[in-house]
BALOPA-280648 format. One record per residue (C-alpha): residue number from 1; residue in three letters; x, y, z. Coordinates in pm, 1 decimal. Layout:
N
(pt NUM,'ALA',(X,Y,Z))
...
***
This chain:
419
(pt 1,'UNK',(2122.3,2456.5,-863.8))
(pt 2,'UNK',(2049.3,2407.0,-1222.5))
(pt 3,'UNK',(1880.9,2028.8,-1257.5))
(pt 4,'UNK',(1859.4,1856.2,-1646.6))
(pt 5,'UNK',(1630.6,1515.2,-1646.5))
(pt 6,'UNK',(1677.3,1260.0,-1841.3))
(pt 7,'UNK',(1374.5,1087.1,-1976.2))
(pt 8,'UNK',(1022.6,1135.1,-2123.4))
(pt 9,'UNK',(764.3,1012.8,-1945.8))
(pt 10,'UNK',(537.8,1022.5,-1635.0))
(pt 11,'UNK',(798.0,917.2,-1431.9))
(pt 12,'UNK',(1004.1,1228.7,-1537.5))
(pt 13,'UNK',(697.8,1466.1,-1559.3))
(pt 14,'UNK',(645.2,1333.4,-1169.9))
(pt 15,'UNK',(1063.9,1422.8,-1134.0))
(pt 16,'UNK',(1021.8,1801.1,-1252.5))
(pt 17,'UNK',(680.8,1864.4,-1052.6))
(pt 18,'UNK',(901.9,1788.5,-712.9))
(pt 19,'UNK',(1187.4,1947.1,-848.3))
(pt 20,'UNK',(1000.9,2290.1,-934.8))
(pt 21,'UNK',(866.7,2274.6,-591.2))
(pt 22,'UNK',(1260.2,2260.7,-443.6))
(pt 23,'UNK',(1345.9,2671.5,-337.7))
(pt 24,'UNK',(1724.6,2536.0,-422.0))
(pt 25,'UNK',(1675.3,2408.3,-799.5))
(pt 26,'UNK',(1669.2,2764.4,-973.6))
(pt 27,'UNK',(1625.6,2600.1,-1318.5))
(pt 28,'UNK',(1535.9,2253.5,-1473.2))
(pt 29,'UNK',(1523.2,2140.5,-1794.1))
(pt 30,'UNK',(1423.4,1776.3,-1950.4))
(pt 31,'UNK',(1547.8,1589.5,-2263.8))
(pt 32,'UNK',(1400.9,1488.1,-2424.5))
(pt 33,'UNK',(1057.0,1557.5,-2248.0))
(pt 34,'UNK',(718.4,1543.0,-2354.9))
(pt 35,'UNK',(376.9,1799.4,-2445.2))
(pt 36,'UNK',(306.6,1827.5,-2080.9))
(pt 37,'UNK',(655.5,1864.5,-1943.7))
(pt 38,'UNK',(750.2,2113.6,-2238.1))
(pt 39,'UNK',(406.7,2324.2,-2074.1))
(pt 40,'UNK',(647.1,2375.7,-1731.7))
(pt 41,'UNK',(974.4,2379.8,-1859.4))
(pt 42,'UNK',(1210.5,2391.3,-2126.0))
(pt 43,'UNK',(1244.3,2074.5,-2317.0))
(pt 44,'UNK',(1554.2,1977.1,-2557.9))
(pt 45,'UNK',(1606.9,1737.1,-2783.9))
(pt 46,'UNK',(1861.0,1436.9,-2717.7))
(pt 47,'UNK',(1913.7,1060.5,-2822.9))
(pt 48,'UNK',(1869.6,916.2,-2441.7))
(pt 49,'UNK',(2046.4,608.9,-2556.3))
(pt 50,'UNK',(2374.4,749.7,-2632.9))
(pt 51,'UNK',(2557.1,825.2,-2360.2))
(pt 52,'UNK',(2820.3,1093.7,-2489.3))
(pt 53,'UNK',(2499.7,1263.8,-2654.8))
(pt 54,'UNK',(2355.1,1277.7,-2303.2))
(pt 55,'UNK',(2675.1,1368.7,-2127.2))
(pt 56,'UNK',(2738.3,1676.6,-2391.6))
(pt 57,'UNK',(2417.0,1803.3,-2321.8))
(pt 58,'UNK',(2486.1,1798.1,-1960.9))
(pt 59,'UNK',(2765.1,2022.0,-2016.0))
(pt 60,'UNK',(2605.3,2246.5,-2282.6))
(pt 61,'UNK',(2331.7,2313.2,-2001.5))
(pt 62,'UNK',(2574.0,2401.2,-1777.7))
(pt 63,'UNK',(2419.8,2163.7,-1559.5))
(pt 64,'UNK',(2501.7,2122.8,-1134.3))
(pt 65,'UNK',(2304.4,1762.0,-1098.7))
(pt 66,'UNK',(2177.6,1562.5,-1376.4))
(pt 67,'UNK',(1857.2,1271.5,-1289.4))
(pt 68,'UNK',(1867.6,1016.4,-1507.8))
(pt 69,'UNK',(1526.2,848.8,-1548.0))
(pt 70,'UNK',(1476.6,500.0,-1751.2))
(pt 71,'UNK',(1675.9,229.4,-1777.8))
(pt 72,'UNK',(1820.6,217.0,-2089.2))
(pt 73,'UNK',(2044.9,486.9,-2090.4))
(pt 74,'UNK',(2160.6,398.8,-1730.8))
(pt 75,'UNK',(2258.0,57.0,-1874.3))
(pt 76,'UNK',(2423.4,197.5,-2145.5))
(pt 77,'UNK',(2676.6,384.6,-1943.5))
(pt 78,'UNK',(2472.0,792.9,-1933.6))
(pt 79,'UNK',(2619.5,799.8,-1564.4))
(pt 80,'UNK',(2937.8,730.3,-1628.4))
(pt 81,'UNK',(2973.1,938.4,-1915.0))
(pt 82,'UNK',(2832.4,1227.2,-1708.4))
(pt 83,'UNK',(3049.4,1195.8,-1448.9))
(pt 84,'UNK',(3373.6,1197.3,-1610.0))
(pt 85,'UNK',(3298.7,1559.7,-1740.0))
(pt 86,'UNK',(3283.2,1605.8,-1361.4))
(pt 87,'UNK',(2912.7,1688.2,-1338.0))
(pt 88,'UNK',(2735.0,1510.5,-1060.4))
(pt 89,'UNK',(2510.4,1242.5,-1147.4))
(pt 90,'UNK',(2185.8,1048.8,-1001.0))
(pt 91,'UNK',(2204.9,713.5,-1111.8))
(pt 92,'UNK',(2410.1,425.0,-1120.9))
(pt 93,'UNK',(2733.5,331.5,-1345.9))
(pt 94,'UNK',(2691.6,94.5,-1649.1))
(pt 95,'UNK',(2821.5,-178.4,-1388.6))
(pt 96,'UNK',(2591.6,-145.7,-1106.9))
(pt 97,'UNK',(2303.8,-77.8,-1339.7))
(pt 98,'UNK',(2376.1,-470.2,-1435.4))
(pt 99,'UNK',(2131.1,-511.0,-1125.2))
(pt 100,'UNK',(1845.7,-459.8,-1369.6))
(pt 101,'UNK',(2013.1,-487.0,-1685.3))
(pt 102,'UNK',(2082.8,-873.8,-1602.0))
(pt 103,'UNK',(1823.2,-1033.5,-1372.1))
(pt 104,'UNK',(2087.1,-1337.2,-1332.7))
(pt 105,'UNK',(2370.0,-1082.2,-1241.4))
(pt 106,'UNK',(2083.4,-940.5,-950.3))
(pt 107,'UNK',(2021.0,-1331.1,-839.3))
(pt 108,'UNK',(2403.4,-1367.4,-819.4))
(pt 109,'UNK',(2506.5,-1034.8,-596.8))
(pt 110,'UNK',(2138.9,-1118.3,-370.4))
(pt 111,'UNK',(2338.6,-1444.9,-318.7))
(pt 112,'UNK',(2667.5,-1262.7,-191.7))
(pt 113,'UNK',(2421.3,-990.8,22.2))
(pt 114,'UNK',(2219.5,-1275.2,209.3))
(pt 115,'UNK',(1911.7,-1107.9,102.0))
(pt 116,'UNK',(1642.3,-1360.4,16.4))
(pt 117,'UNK',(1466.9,-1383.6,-338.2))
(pt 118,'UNK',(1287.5,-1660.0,-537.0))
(pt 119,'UNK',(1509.4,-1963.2,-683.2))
(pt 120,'UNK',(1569.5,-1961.5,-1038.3))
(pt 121,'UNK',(1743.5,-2118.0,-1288.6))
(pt 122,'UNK',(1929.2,-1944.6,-1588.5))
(pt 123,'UNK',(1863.6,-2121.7,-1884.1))
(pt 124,'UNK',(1972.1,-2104.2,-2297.0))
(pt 125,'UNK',(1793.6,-2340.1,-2445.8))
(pt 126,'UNK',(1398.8,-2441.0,-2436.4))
(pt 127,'UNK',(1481.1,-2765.8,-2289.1))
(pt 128,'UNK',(1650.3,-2639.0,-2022.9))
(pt 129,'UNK',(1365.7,-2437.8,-1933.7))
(pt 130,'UNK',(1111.9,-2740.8,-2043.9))
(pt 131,'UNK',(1336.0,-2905.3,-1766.6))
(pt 132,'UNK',(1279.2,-2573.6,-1508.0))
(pt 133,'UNK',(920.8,-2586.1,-1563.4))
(pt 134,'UNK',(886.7,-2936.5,-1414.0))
(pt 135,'UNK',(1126.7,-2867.3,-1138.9))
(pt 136,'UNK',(912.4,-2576.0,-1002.5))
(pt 137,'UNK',(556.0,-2702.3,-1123.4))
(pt 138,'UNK',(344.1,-2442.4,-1171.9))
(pt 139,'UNK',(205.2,-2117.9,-1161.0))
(pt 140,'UNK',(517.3,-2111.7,-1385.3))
(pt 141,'UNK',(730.1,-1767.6,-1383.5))
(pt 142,'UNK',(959.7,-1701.1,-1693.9))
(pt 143,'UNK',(1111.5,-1361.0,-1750.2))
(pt 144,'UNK',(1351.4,-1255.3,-2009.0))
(pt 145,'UNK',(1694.9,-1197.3,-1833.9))
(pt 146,'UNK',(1695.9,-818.7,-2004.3))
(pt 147,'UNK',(1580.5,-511.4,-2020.0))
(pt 148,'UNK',(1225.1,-560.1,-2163.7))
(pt 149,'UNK',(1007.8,-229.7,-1979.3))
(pt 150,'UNK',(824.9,-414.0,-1716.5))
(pt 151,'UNK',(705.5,-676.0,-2039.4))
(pt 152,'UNK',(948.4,-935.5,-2003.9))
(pt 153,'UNK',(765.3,-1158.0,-1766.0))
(pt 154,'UNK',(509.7,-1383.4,-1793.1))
(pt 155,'UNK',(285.4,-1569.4,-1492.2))
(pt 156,'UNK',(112.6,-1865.1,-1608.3))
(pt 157,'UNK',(-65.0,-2200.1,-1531.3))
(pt 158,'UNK',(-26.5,-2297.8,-1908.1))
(pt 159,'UNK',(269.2,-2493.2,-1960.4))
(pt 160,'UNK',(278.5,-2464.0,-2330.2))
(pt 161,'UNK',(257.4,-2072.3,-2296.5))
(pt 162,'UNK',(550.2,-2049.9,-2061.8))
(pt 163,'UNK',(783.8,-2254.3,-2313.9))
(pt 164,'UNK',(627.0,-1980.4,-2606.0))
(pt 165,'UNK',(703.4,-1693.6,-2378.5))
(pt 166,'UNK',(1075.8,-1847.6,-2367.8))
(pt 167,'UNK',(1091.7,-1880.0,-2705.9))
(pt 168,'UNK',(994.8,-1547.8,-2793.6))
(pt 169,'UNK',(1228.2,-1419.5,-2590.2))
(pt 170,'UNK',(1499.5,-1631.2,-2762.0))
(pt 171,'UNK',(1399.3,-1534.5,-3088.9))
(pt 172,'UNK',(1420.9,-1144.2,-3004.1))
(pt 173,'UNK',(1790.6,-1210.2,-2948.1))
(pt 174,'UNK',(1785.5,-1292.0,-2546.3))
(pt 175,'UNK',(2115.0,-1541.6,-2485.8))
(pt 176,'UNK',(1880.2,-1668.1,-2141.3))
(pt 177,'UNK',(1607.9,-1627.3,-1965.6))
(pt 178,'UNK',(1527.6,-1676.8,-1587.9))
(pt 179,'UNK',(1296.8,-1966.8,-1519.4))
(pt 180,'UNK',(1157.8,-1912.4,-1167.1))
(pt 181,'UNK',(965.6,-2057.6,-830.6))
(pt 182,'UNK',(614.5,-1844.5,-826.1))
(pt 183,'UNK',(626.7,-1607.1,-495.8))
(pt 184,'UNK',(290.5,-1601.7,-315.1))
(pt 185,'UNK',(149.6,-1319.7,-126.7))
(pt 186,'UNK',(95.9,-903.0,-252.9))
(pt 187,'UNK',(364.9,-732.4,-400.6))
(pt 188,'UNK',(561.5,-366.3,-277.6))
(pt 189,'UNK',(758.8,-154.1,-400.7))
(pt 190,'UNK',(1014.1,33.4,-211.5))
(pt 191,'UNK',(1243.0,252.8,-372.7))
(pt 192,'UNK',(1606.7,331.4,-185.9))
(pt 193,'UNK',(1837.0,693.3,-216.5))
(pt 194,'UNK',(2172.4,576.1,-197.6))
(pt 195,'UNK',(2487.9,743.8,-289.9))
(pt 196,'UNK',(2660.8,374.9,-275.8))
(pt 197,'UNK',(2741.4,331.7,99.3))
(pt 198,'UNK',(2414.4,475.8,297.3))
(pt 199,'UNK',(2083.4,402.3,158.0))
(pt 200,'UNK',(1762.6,574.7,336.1))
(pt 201,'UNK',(1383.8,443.3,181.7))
(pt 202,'UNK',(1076.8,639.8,77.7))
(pt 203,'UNK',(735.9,522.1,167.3))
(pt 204,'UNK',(601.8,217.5,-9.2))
(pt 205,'UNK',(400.2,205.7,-313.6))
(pt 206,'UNK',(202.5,-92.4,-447.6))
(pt 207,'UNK',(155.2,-71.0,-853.5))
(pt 208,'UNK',(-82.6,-274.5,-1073.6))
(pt 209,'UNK',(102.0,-464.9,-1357.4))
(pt 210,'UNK',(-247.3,-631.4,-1541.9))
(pt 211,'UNK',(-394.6,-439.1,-1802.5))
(pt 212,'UNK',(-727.6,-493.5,-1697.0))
(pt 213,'UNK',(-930.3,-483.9,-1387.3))
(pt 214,'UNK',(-925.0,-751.2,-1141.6))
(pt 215,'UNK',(-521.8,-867.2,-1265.4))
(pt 216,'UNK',(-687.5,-991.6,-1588.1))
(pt 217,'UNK',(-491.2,-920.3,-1956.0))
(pt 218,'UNK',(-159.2,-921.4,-2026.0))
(pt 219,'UNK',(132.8,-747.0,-1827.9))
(pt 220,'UNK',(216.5,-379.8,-1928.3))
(pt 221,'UNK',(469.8,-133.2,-1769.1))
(pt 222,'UNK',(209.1,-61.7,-1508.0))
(pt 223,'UNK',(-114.2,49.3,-1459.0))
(pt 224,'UNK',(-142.5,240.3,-1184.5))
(pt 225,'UNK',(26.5,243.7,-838.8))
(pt 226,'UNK',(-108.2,394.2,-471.0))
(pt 227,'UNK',(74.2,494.2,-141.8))
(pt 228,'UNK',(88.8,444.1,166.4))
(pt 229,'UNK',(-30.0,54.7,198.7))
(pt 230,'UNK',(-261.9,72.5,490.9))
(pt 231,'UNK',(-228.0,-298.6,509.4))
(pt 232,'UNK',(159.2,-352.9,512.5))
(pt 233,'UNK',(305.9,-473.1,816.8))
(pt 234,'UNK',(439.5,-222.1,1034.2))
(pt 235,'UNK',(802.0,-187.4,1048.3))
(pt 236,'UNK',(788.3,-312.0,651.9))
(pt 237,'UNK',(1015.9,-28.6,545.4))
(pt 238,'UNK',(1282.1,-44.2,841.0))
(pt 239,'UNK',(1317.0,-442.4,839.9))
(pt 240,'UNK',(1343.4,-397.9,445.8))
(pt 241,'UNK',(1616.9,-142.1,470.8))
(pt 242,'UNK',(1775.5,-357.0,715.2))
(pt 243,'UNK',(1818.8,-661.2,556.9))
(pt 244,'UNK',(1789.8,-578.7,166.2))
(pt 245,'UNK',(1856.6,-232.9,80.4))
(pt 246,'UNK',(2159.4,-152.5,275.5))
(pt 247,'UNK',(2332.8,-519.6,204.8))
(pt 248,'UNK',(2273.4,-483.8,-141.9))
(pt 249,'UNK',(2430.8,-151.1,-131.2))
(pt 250,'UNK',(2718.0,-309.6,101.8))
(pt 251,'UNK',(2783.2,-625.8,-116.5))
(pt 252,'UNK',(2772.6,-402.4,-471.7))
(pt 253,'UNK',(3058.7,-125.5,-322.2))
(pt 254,'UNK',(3287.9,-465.0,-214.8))
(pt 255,'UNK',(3262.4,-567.8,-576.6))
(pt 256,'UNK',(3409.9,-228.6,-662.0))
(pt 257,'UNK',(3078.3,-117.3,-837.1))
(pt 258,'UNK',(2896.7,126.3,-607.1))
(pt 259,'UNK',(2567.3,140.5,-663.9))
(pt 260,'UNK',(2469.4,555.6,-681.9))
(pt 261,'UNK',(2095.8,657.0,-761.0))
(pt 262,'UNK',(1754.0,510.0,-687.3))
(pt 263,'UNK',(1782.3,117.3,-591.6))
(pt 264,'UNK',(1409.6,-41.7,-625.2))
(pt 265,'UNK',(1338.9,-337.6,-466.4))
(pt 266,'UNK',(1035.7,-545.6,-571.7))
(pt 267,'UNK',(913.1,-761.3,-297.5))
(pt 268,'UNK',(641.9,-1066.9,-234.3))
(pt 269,'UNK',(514.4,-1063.5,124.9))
(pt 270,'UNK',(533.0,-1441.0,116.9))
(pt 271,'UNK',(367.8,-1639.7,388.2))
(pt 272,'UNK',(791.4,-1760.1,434.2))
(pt 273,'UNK',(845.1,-1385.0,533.2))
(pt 274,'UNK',(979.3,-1092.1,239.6))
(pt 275,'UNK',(1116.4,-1238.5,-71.7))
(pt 276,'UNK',(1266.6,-1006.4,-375.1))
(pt 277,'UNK',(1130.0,-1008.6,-684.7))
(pt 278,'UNK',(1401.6,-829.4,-900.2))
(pt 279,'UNK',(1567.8,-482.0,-836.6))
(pt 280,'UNK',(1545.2,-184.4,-1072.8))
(pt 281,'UNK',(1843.8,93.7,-1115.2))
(pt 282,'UNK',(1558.9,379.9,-1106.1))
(pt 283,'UNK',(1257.2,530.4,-1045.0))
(pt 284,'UNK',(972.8,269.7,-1143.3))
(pt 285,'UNK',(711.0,413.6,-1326.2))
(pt 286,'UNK',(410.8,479.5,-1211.0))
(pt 287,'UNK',(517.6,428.6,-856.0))
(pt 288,'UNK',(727.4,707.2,-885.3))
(pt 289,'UNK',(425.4,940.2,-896.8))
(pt 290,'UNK',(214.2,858.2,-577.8))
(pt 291,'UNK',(556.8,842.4,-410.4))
(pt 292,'UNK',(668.0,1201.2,-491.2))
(pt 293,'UNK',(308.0,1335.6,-461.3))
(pt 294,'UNK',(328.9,1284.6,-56.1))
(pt 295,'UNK',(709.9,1376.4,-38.1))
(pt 296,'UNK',(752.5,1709.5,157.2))
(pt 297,'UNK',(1152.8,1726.8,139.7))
(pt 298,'UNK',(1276.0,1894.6,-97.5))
(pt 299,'UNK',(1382.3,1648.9,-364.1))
(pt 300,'UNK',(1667.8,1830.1,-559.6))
(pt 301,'UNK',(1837.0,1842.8,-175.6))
(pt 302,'UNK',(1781.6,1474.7,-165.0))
(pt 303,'UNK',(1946.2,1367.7,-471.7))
(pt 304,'UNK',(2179.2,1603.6,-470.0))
(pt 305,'UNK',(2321.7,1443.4,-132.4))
(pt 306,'UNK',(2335.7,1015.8,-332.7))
(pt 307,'UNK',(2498.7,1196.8,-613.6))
(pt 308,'UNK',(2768.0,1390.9,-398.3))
(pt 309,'UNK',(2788.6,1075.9,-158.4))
(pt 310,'UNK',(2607.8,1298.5,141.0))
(pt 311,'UNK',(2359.8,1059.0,213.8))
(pt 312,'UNK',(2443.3,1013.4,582.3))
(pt 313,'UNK',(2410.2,1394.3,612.1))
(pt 314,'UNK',(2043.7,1418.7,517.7))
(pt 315,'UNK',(1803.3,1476.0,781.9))
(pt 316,'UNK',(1517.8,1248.8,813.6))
(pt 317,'UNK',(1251.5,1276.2,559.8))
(pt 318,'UNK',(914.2,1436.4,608.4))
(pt 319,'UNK',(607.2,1297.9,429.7))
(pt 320,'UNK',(232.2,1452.7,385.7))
(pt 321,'UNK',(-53.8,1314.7,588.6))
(pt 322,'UNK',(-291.0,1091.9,379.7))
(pt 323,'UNK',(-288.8,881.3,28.7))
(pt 324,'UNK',(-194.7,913.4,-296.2))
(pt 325,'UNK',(-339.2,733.0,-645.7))
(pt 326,'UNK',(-216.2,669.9,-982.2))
(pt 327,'UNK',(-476.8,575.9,-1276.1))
(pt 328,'UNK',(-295.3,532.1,-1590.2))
(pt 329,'UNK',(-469.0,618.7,-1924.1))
(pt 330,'UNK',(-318.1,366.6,-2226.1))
(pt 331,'UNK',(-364.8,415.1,-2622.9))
(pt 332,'UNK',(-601.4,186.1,-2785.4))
(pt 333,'UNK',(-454.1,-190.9,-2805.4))
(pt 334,'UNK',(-156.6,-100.3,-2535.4))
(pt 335,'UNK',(28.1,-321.3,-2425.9))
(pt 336,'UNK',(53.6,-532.3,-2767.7))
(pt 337,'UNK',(50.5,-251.9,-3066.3))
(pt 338,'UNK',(-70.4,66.5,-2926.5))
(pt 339,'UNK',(-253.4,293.9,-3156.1))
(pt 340,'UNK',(-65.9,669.4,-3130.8))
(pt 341,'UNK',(-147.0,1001.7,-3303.1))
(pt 342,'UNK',(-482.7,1079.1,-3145.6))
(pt 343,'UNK',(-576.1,1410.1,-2983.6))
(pt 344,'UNK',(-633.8,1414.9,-2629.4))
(pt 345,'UNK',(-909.9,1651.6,-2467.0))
(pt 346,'UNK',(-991.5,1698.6,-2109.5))
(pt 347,'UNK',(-642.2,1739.1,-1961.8))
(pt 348,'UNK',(-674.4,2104.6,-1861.0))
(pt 349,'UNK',(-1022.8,2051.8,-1697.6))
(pt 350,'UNK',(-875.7,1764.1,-1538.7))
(pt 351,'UNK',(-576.0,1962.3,-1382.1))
(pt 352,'UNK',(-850.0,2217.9,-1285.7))
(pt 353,'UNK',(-963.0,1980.4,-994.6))
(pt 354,'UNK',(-867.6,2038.9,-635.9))
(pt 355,'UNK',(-549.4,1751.6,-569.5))
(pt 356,'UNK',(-505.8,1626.6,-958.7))
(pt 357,'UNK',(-204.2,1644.3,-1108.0))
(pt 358,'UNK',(-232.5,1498.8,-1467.1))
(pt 359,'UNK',(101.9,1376.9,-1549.7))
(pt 360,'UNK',(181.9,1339.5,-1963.0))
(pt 361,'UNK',(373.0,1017.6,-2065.2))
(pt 362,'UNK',(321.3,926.4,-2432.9))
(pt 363,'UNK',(189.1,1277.4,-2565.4))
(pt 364,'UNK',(361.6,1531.5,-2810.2))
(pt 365,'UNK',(220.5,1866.0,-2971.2))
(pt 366,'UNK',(151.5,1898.3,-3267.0))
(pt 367,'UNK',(173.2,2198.9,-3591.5))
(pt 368,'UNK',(-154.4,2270.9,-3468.2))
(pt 369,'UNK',(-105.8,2286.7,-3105.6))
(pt 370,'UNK',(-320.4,1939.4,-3020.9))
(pt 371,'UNK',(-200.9,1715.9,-2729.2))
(pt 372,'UNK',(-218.5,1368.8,-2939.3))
(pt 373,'UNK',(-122.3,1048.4,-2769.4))
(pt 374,'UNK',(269.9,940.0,-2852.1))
(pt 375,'UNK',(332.3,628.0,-2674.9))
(pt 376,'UNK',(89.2,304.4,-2515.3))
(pt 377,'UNK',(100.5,471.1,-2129.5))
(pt 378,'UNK',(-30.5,792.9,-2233.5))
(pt 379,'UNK',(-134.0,983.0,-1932.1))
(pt 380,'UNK',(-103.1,927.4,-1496.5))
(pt 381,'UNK',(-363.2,1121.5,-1329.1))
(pt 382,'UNK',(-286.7,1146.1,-1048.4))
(pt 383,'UNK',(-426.4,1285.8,-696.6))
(pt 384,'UNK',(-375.3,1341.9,-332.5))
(pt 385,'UNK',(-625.5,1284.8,-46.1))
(pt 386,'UNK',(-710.6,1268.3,357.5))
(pt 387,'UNK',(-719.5,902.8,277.9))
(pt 388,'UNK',(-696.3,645.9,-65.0))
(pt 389,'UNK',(-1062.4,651.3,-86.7))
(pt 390,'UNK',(-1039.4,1060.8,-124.6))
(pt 391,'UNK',(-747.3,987.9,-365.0))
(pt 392,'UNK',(-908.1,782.1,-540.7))
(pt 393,'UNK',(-1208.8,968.0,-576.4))
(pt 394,'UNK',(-995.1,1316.3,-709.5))
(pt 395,'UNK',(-817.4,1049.3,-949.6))
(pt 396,'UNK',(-1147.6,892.5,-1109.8))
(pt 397,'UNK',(-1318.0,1237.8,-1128.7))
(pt 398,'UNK',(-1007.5,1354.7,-1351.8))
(pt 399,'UNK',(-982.5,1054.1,-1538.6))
(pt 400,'UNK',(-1366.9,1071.7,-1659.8))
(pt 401,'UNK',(-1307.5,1453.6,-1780.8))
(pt 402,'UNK',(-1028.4,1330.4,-2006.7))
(pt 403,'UNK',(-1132.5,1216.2,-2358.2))
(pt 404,'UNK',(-873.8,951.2,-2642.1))
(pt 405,'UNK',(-1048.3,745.0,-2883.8))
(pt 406,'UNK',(-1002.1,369.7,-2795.8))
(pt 407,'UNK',(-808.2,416.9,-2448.6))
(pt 408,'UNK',(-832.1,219.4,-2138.5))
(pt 409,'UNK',(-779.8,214.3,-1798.6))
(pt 410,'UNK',(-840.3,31.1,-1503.4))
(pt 411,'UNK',(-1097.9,129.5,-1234.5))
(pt 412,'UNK',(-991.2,-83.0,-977.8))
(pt 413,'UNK',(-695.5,78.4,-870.1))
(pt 414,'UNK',(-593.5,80.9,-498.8))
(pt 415,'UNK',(-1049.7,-49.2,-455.3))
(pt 416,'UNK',(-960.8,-339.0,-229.1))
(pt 417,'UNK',(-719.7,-123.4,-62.3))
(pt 418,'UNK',(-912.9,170.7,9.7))
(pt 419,'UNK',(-1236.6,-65.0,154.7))
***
């Protein structure tokens, strides 16, 4: 099976690892990649928000499956235009990607599926959401109703920073934005394979949104993520399934949308019982890499069954004993106006450790042959472990070998969790 990935950062980089490791996928190649993918395979160049660019490619590659990994060129319609040159796609249509291209479009089809979420109210002007505000009191929650990378939401006690936030987000050119109740309790991830009528989960991940330790700073795509949760409740994953995963897959094939590809659910464990937090059409990023570093299946088989609508034919899947960890490394000034272009040293004696795994993100070669940092998330080292406090451990040790002027990181991630 020839595989082509769609995408550039860790999140793909995490993709390609599993998919080498699949006997079945006899070649793989990324578009447009990045310095560390391009060391494993072959890398080509394509504009990922055009979908006929993406869909040509597909066919030029001669391509069985093709994994589509961000967002933007799922809402733009990549699947669809894949498909129709009869090549078999993971990820959802233009339509069903809606569920995390419009957070008000999600809030409406949760309402048909029964599955419980936060109350909101969709609002176009700032005194409807001055109006909001009140109604919910705060912390107040205010996220822009688009795509905006995991930045679109802010948190806040501050009244007056809530009603900025809003009018930010109206003055980049968003028609609403979601005013919200604030959800108490930690937050999960749990991503869902579904080819748009069976769904099965993968373990749970928990990521770390804050750019600086103890949930201080400003939110960023994430900062680093960890699975399993040793203190979710047990059955999390199978009541979860049960009465969010597969009804949101149920209520979005009666609308005549199927939803095909990775569904993510974001959940608060409230003290009221699970609540979602919005859905995402893919892999979420950097959950993506603990989850796929304890996945034993071979993944290509897995997707390969949600894009051919197999699902119900896939045996159950088999995980690896212990933990997994995520540390991100970000350019200097990420998330507000990340400073790119500087070399990076450290990541071969980092890969050099028993368990790490340093996955590129933002990071390109250049003339001279120099890994320099190409994006704000630049790097997720990553490592595997008898238990998160061994993860954690083989994650740290890489992270403190690798060397970019002005980065940061977080060393708190998956502490409380591993105590």
């Amino acid at each position: 099976m020839r595989v082509l990935v769609i995408g550039s950062g860790a999140r793909e980089h995490a993709l390609v690892t599993a998919l080498r490791a699949d006997e079945s996928v006899t070649s793989i190649i990324c578009a447009p990649g990045n310095a560390g993918i391009a060391a494993d395979i072959e890398v080509l160049p394509v504009e990922v928000s055009n979908p006929d660019a993406v869909a040509q490619l597909a066919v030029d590659t001669k391509a069985d499956l093709v994994v589509v990994g961000p967002e933007v060129p799922l809402v733009a319609g990549a699947a669809d235009a894949i498909r129709e040159r009869g090549i078999a796609c993971f990820g959802p249509s233009k339509e069903a990607a809606q569920l995390e291209g419009s957070k008000a479009f999600a809030k409406q089809v949760m309402s048909e599926a029964n599955v419980a979420t936060a109350q909101a109210h969709s609002c176009t002007t700032l005194d409807e959401v001055a109006k909001a505000l009140d109604e919910f009191g705060e912390p107040y929650v205010v996220k822009d109703d688009g795509l905006a990378a995991g930045k679109g939401v802010i948190v806040t006690s501050d009244r007056h920073q809530a009603l900025e936030h809003a009018d930010n987000c109206f003055a980049q050119g968003a028609p609403s934005v979601l005013v919200e109740e604030y959800l108490d309790g930690p937050e999960v991830s749990l991503f869902g394979i579904t080819d748009g009528v069976d769904i099965i989960a993968l373990q749970p991940a928990q990521d770390f949104k804050r750019a600086h330790d103890d949930d201080e700073g400003p939110n960023t795509g994430g900062m680093g993520a960890y699975s399993p949760l040793p203190w979710a409740p047990a059955g999390l994953v199978e009541e979860v399934t049960a009465s969010v995963l597969q009804p949101m897959v149920d209520a979005m094939r009666r609308r005549g949308t199927p939803f095909v590809g990775l569904l993510y659910a974001g959940l608060a464990l409230t003290k009221r019982g699970v609540r979602i937090v919005e859905f995402n059409a893919r892999f979420g990023d950097p959950e993506t890499q603990v989850v796929l570093a304890r996945l034993k299946s071979p993944l290509g088989q897995v997707l390969l069954a949600a894009a051919t609508g197999k699902v119900a034919e896939l045996v159950p899947l088999e995980w690896r004993e212990g933990a997994a960890v995520t540390v991100v490394v970000a350019s200097k000034n990420y998330p507000d106006s990340p400073v790119t272009g500087d070399v990076i040293t450290g990541i071969e004696e980092a890969n050099a450790l028993l368990d790490v795994d340093v996955l590129h993100a933002g990071t390109r070669i250049t003339d001279e042959g120099d890994v320099v940092s190409a994006g704000g998330r630049v790097l997720s080292v990553t490592a595997v472990g008898d238990s998160l406090a061994q993860a954690r451990e083989r994650a740290y040790a890489g992270i403190d070998l690798i060397s970019l002027a002005g980065s940061h990181h977080r060393r708190d991630i998956a502490k409380r969790a591993s105590e």
